[in-house]
C-alpha positions as CSV (number, residue, x, y, z in Angstrom):
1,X,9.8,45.5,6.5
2,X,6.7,44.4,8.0
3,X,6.9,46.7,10.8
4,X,7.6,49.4,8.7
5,X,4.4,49.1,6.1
6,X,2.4,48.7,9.4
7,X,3.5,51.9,11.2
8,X,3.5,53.8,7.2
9,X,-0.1,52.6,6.2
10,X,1.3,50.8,2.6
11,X,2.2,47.5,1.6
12,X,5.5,45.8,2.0
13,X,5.0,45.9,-2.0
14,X,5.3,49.6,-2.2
15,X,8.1,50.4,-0.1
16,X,10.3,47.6,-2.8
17,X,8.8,50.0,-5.8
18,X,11.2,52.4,-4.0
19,X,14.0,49.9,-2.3
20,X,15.2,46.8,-3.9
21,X,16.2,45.3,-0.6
22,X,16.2,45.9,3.2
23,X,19.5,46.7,3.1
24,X,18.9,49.6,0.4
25,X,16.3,50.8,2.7
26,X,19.0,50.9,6.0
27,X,21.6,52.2,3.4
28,X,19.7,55.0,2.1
29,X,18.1,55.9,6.0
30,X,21.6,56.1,7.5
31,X,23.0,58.4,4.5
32,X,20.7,60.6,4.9
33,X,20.8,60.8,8.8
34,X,24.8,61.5,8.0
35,X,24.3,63.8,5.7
36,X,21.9,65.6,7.8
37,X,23.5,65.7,11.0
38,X,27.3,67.0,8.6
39,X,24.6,69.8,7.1
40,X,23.5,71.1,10.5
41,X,27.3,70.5,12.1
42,X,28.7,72.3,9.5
43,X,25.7,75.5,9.9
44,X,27.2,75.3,13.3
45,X,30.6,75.6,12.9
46,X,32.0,79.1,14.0
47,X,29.0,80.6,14.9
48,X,28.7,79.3,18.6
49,X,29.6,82.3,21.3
50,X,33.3,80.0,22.2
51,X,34.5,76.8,21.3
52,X,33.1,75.4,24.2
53,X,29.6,76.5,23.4
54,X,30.1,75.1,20.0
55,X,30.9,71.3,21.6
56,X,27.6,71.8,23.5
57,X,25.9,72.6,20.6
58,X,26.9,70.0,18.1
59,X,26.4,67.6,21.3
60,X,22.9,68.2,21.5
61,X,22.4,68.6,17.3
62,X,23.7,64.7,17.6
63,X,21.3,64.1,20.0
64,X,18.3,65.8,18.6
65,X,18.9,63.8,15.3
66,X,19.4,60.4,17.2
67,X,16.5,60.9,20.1
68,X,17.8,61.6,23.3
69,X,16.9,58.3,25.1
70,X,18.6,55.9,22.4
71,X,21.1,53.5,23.8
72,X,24.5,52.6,23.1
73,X,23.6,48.9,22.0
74,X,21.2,50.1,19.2
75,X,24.6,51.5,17.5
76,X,26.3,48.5,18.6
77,X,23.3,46.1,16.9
78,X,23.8,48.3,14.0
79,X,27.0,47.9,13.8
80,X,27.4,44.5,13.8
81,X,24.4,43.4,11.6
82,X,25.6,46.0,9.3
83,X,29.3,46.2,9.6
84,X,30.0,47.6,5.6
85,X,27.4,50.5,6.5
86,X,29.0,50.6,9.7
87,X,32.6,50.8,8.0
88,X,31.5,53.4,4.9
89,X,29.8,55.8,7.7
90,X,33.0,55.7,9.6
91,X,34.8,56.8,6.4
92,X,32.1,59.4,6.2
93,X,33.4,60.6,9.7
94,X,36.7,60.4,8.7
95,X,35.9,62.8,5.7
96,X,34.7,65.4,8.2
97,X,37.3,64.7,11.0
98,X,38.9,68.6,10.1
99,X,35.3,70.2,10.3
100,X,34.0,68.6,13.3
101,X,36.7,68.6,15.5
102,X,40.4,70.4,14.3
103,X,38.8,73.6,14.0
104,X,37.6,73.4,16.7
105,X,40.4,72.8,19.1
106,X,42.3,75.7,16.5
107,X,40.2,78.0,17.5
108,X,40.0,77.2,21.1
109,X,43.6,77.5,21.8
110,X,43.9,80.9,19.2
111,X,41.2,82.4,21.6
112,X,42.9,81.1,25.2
113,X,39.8,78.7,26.0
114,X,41.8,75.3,25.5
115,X,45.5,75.7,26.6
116,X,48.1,76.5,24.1
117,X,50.3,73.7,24.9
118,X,47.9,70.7,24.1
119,X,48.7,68.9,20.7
120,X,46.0,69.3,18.8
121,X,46.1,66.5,16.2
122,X,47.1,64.6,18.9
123,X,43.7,65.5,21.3
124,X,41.6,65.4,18.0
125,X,42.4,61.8,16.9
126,X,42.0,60.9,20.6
127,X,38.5,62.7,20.7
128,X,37.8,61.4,17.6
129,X,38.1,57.3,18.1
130,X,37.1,57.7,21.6
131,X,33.6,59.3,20.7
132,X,32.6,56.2,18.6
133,X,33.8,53.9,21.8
134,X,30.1,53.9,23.2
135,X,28.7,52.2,20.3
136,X,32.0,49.8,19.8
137,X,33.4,48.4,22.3
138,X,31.0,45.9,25.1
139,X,32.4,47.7,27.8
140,X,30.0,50.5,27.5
141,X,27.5,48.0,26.0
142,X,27.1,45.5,28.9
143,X,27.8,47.9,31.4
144,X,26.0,50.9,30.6
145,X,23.0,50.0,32.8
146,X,20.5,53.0,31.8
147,X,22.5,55.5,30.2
148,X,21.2,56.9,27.0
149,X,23.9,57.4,24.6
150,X,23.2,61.3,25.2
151,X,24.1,61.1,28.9
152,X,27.6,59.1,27.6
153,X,28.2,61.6,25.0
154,X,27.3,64.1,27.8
155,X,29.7,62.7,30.2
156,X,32.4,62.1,27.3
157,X,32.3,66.0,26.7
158,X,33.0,66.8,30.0
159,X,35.3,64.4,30.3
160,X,36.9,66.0,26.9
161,X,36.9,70.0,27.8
162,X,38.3,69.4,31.3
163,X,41.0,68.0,30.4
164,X,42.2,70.6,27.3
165,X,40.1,74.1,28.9
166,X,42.2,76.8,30.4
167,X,40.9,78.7,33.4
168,X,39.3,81.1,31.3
169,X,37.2,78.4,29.6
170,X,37.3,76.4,32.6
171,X,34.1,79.3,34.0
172,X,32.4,78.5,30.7
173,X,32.2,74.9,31.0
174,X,31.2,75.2,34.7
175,X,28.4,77.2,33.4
176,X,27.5,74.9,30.5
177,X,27.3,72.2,33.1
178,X,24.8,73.8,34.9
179,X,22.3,74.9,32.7
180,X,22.8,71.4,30.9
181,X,22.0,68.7,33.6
Protein backbone atom coordinates (compact mmCIF):
# COMPACT_ATOMS: atom_id res chain seq x y z
CA UNK A 1 0.00 0.00 0.00
CA UNK A 2 2.94 1.99 0.54
CA UNK A 3 4.25 1.64 -2.81
CA UNK A 4 1.10 2.50 -4.21
CA UNK A 5 0.49 6.14 -2.36
CA UNK A 6 4.16 6.69 -3.42
CA UNK A 7 3.87 6.07 -7.12
CA UNK A 8 -0.14 7.90 -6.85
CA UNK A 9 1.06 11.19 -4.94
CA UNK A 10 -1.75 10.49 -1.74
CA UNK A 11 -1.56 9.07 1.43
CA UNK A 12 -2.01 5.46 2.35
CA UNK A 13 -5.05 7.26 4.27
CA UNK A 14 -6.86 8.12 1.15
CA UNK A 15 -6.61 5.13 -0.83
CA UNK A 16 -8.58 3.24 2.59
CA UNK A 17 -11.41 6.24 2.19
CA UNK A 18 -11.90 4.22 -1.05
CA UNK A 19 -10.69 0.44 -0.01
CA UNK A 20 -11.24 -1.08 3.36
CA UNK A 21 -8.40 -3.46 2.90
CA UNK A 22 -5.56 -4.56 0.56
CA UNK A 23 -7.32 -7.28 -0.46
CA UNK A 24 -10.40 -4.96 -1.57
CA UNK A 25 -7.94 -3.04 -3.46
CA UNK A 26 -6.51 -6.46 -5.44
CA UNK A 27 -10.22 -7.62 -5.62
CA UNK A 28 -11.61 -4.58 -7.14
CA UNK A 29 -8.11 -4.18 -9.73
CA UNK A 30 -8.50 -7.72 -10.97
CA UNK A 31 -12.46 -7.36 -11.70
CA UNK A 32 -12.03 -4.80 -13.58
CA UNK A 33 -8.99 -6.10 -15.61
CA UNK A 34 -11.54 -9.18 -16.27
CA UNK A 35 -14.16 -7.31 -17.08
CA UNK A 36 -12.18 -5.29 -19.42
CA UNK A 37 -10.32 -7.69 -21.23
CA UNK A 38 -14.35 -9.98 -21.54
CA UNK A 39 -15.57 -6.29 -23.02
CA UNK A 40 -12.85 -6.02 -25.68
CA UNK A 41 -12.97 -10.14 -26.29
CA UNK A 42 -16.36 -10.00 -26.80
CA UNK A 43 -16.08 -6.53 -29.37
CA UNK A 44 -13.83 -8.98 -31.08
CA UNK A 45 -15.74 -11.85 -31.47
CA UNK A 46 -16.89 -12.39 -35.26
CA UNK A 47 -15.41 -9.53 -36.61
CA UNK A 48 -11.76 -10.82 -37.31
CA UNK A 49 -11.18 -11.63 -41.29
CA UNK A 50 -11.08 -16.01 -40.13
CA UNK A 51 -11.04 -17.68 -37.02
CA UNK A 52 -7.57 -17.74 -37.11
CA UNK A 53 -7.13 -14.01 -37.25
CA UNK A 54 -9.53 -13.79 -34.43
CA UNK A 55 -7.09 -16.16 -32.04
CA UNK A 56 -4.37 -13.61 -33.06
CA UNK A 57 -6.30 -10.91 -32.17
CA UNK A 58 -7.72 -11.87 -28.77
CA UNK A 59 -3.92 -13.09 -28.17
CA UNK A 60 -2.51 -9.81 -28.46
CA UNK A 61 -5.87 -7.95 -26.68
CA UNK A 62 -4.63 -10.33 -23.53
CA UNK A 63 -1.45 -9.15 -23.95
CA UNK A 64 -1.94 -5.51 -24.43
CA UNK A 65 -4.12 -5.52 -21.17
CA UNK A 66 -1.38 -7.69 -19.19
CA UNK A 67 1.95 -5.84 -20.71
CA UNK A 68 3.75 -7.85 -23.04
CA UNK A 69 6.96 -8.60 -20.96
CA UNK A 70 4.98 -9.95 -17.76
CA UNK A 71 6.02 -13.31 -16.58
CA UNK A 72 4.36 -16.38 -15.84
CA UNK A 73 5.36 -16.40 -12.04
CA UNK A 74 3.59 -12.95 -11.49
CA UNK A 75 0.24 -14.99 -12.16
CA UNK A 76 1.62 -17.81 -10.32
CA UNK A 77 2.48 -15.32 -7.09
CA UNK A 78 -0.98 -14.09 -7.63
CA UNK A 79 -2.31 -17.07 -7.56
CA UNK A 80 -1.14 -18.45 -4.64
CA UNK A 81 -1.17 -15.37 -2.27
CA UNK A 82 -4.61 -14.89 -3.57
CA UNK A 83 -6.05 -18.24 -4.29
CA UNK A 84 -10.09 -17.17 -3.60
CA UNK A 85 -9.54 -14.30 -6.30
CA UNK A 86 -7.57 -16.72 -8.17
CA UNK A 87 -10.62 -19.32 -7.86
CA UNK A 88 -13.68 -16.66 -8.50
CA UNK A 89 -11.67 -15.30 -11.70
CA UNK A 90 -11.41 -18.80 -12.94
CA UNK A 91 -15.26 -19.10 -12.50
CA UNK A 92 -15.34 -15.78 -14.39
CA UNK A 93 -13.49 -17.70 -17.23
CA UNK A 94 -15.64 -20.47 -16.94
CA UNK A 95 -18.70 -18.07 -17.51
CA UNK A 96 -17.16 -17.00 -20.88
CA UNK A 97 -15.78 -20.45 -21.88
CA UNK A 98 -18.74 -20.47 -25.04
CA UNK A 99 -17.64 -16.78 -26.04
CA UNK A 100 -14.10 -17.10 -26.00
CA UNK A 101 -13.42 -20.24 -27.41
CA UNK A 102 -16.68 -22.64 -28.76
CA UNK A 103 -17.51 -20.18 -31.23
CA UNK A 104 -14.77 -19.98 -32.24
CA UNK A 105 -13.82 -23.46 -33.20
CA UNK A 106 -17.82 -23.49 -34.69
CA UNK A 107 -17.00 -21.21 -36.85
CA UNK A 108 -13.68 -22.41 -37.93
CA UNK A 109 -14.75 -25.82 -38.88
CA UNK A 110 -18.39 -24.30 -40.64
CA UNK A 111 -15.95 -22.11 -42.79
CA UNK A 112 -13.21 -25.19 -43.65
CA UNK A 113 -10.24 -23.35 -41.62
CA UNK A 114 -10.15 -26.02 -38.63
CA UNK A 115 -10.97 -29.57 -39.87
CA UNK A 116 -14.46 -30.91 -39.60
CA UNK A 117 -13.58 -34.00 -37.85
CA UNK A 118 -12.06 -32.47 -34.62
CA UNK A 119 -14.41 -32.56 -31.49
CA UNK A 120 -14.91 -29.43 -30.60
CA UNK A 121 -15.91 -29.54 -26.91
CA UNK A 122 -13.39 -31.87 -26.69
CA UNK A 123 -10.41 -29.34 -28.27
CA UNK A 124 -12.19 -26.32 -26.38
CA UNK A 125 -11.96 -27.77 -22.81
CA UNK A 126 -8.46 -28.89 -23.79
CA UNK A 127 -7.56 -25.28 -24.98
CA UNK A 128 -9.28 -23.99 -22.27
CA UNK A 129 -7.35 -25.64 -18.96
CA UNK A 130 -4.27 -25.75 -20.97
CA UNK A 131 -4.16 -21.80 -21.50
CA UNK A 132 -4.13 -21.18 -17.69
CA UNK A 133 -1.13 -23.95 -17.42
CA UNK A 134 1.55 -21.07 -17.67
CA UNK A 135 0.48 -19.43 -14.64
CA UNK A 136 -0.34 -22.90 -12.72
CA UNK A 137 1.64 -25.35 -12.86
CA UNK A 138 5.96 -24.87 -11.79
CA UNK A 139 6.85 -26.52 -14.76
CA UNK A 140 6.41 -23.39 -16.81
CA UNK A 141 7.29 -21.35 -13.64
CA UNK A 142 10.81 -22.68 -12.82
CA UNK A 143 11.55 -23.44 -16.24
CA UNK A 144 10.49 -20.70 -18.26
CA UNK A 145 13.92 -18.98 -18.23
CA UNK A 146 13.01 -15.51 -20.03
CA UNK A 147 9.82 -16.05 -21.64
CA UNK A 148 7.22 -13.42 -21.18
CA UNK A 149 3.87 -14.95 -20.70
CA UNK A 150 3.10 -13.30 -24.31
CA UNK A 151 5.85 -15.42 -25.98
CA UNK A 152 4.09 -18.75 -24.06
CA UNK A 153 0.72 -17.67 -25.05
CA UNK A 154 2.40 -17.08 -28.44
CA UNK A 155 3.93 -20.38 -28.66
CA UNK A 156 0.65 -22.09 -27.03
CA UNK A 157 -1.46 -20.64 -30.10
CA UNK A 158 0.65 -22.10 -32.50
CA UNK A 159 0.85 -24.99 -30.79
CA UNK A 160 -3.19 -24.87 -30.71
CA UNK A 161 -4.06 -23.96 -34.65
CA UNK A 162 -1.61 -26.54 -35.97
CA UNK A 163 -2.91 -29.07 -34.54
CA UNK A 164 -6.90 -28.36 -35.44
CA UNK A 165 -6.17 -25.98 -39.08
CA UNK A 166 -6.92 -27.54 -42.33
CA UNK A 167 -4.71 -26.77 -45.36
CA UNK A 168 -6.66 -23.98 -46.17
CA UNK A 169 -6.18 -22.32 -42.79
CA UNK A 170 -2.92 -23.99 -42.57
CA UNK A 171 -1.62 -20.67 -45.38
CA UNK A 172 -3.27 -18.34 -42.87
CA UNK A 173 -1.46 -19.30 -39.94
CA UNK A 174 1.79 -19.49 -41.85
CA UNK A 175 1.21 -15.96 -42.65
CA UNK A 176 0.10 -14.94 -39.17
CA UNK A 177 3.45 -16.35 -38.02
CA UNK A 178 5.25 -14.27 -39.99
CA UNK A 179 4.08 -10.91 -39.64
CA UNK A 180 3.89 -11.83 -35.77
CA UNK A 181 7.41 -12.82 -34.68
Amino acid sequence: MDDIANELGISKKTIYQHFSSKNELVKETVDFVFDTAINRLKDIQGKSETPIHEHFAMKSCVADLFGFNIQASTIYQFNKYYPRLAERIQKKRHANYDLTILKNLKEGVEKGYYRKEIDIDFVGKIFFSSSTAFFNDEIFINGQNSESLDELNYNFLEYHLRGIVTPKGLQILEELLKTHK
